[in-house]
C-alpha positions in Angstrom: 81.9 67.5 -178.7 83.2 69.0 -175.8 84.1 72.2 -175.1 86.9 74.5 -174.4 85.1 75.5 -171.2 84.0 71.7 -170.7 87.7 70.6 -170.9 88.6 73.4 -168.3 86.1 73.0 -165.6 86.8 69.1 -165.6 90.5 69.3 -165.7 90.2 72.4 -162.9 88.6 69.5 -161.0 89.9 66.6 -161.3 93.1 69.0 -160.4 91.2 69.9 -157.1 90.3 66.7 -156.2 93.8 65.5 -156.9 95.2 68.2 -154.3 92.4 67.9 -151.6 93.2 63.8 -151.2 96.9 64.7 -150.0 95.7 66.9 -148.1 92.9 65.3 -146.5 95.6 62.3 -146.1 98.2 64.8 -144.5 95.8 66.2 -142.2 94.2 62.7 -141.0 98.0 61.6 -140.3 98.9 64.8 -138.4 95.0 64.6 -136.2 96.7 60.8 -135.5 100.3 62.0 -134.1 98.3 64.4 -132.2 95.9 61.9 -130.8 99.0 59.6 -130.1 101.1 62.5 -128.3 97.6 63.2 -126.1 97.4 59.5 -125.1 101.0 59.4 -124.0 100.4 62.5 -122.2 97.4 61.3 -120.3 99.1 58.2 -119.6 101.7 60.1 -118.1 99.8 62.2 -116.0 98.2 59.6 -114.6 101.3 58.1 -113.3 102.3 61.3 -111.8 98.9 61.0 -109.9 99.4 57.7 -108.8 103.1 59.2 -107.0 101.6 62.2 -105.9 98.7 59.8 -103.8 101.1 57.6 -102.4 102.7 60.8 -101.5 99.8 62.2 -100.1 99.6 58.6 -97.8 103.3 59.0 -96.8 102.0 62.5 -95.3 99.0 61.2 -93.7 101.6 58.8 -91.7 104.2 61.4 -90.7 100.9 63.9 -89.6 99.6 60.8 -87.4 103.0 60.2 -85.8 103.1 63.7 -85.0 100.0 63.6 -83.4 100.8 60.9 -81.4 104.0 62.6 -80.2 102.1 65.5 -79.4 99.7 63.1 -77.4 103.1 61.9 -75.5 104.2 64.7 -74.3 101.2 66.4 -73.5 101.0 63.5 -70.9 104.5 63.6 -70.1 103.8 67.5 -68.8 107.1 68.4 -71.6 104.9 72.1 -72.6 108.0 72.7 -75.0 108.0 69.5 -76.7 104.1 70.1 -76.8 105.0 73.3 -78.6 106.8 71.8 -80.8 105.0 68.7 -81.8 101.6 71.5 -82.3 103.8 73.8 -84.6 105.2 70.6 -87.0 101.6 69.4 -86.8 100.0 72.4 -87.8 102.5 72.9 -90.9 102.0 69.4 -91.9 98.2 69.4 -92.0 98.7 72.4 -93.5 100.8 71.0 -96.6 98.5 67.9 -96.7 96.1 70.5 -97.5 98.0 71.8 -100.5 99.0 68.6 -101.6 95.0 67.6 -102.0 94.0 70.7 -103.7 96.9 70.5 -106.3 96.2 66.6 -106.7 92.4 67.6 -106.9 93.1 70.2 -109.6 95.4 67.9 -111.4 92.6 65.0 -111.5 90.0 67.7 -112.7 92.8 69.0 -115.3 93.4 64.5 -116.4 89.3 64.0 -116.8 89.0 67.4 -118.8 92.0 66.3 -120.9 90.7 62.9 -121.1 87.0 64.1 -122.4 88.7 66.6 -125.0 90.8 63.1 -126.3 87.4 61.1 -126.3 85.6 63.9 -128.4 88.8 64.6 -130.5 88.4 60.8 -131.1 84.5 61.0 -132.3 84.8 64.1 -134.4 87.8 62.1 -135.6 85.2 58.8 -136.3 82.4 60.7 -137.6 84.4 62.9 -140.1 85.9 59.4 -141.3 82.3 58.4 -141.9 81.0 61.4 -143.6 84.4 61.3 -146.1 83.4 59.7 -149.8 84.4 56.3 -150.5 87.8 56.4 -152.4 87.3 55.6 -156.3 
């Protein structure tokens, strides 16, 4: 016959197994919205890359047109337009440069991100696998 103490212990946990299964549900769901809301993130992040290249290209055009201007009037004799075309050549280089290191920062910043979703995911995988079966 069982006892007193018996009784207690098994209700005490079936009780505790009865709250951890919520729980454990709860905090599976919320580890998915959060995986979800990283994805979307990423995703958009790397669209902004993709803008921020072809900005990058757009830049690379305007610099070579102002070398070629600078190329025209250094021929042309024009020291003032040379002047000029130098100083706007110099400042655009000099803001291509920026624009690579931020895009290069932001790609590091996207493949960290990226690696921290991928091992969310596994830890995510192999807790799954080490859970019990459900009864």
């Amino acid at each position: 016959m069982p006892t007193f103490v018996t009784r207690l212990s098994t209700g005490l946990g079936l009780a505790l197994v009865l709250w951890a299964v919520p729980a454990a549900a709860q905090e599976a769901a919320a580890n998915q919205a959060e995986r979800r809301a990283n994805a979307a993130q990423i995703r958009a992040d790397r669209k902004e890359l993709a803008a921020d290249r072809k900005e990058i290209r757009a830049d690379k055009k305007e610099v070579r047109e102002d070398r070629k201007e600078l190329r025209e009037a250094i021929r042309a004799g024009d020291r003032e337009a040379a002047r000029e075309a130098l100083k706007e050549l110099r400042q655009d280089r000099q803001e291509l440069r920026q624009d690579r290191q931020e895009l290069r920062q932001d790609r590091r910043e996207l493949r960290r991100d990226v690696r921290d979703a991928r091992e969310d995911a596994r830890d995510a995988r192999r807790d799954k696998a080490d859970r019990p079966a459900k009864p």
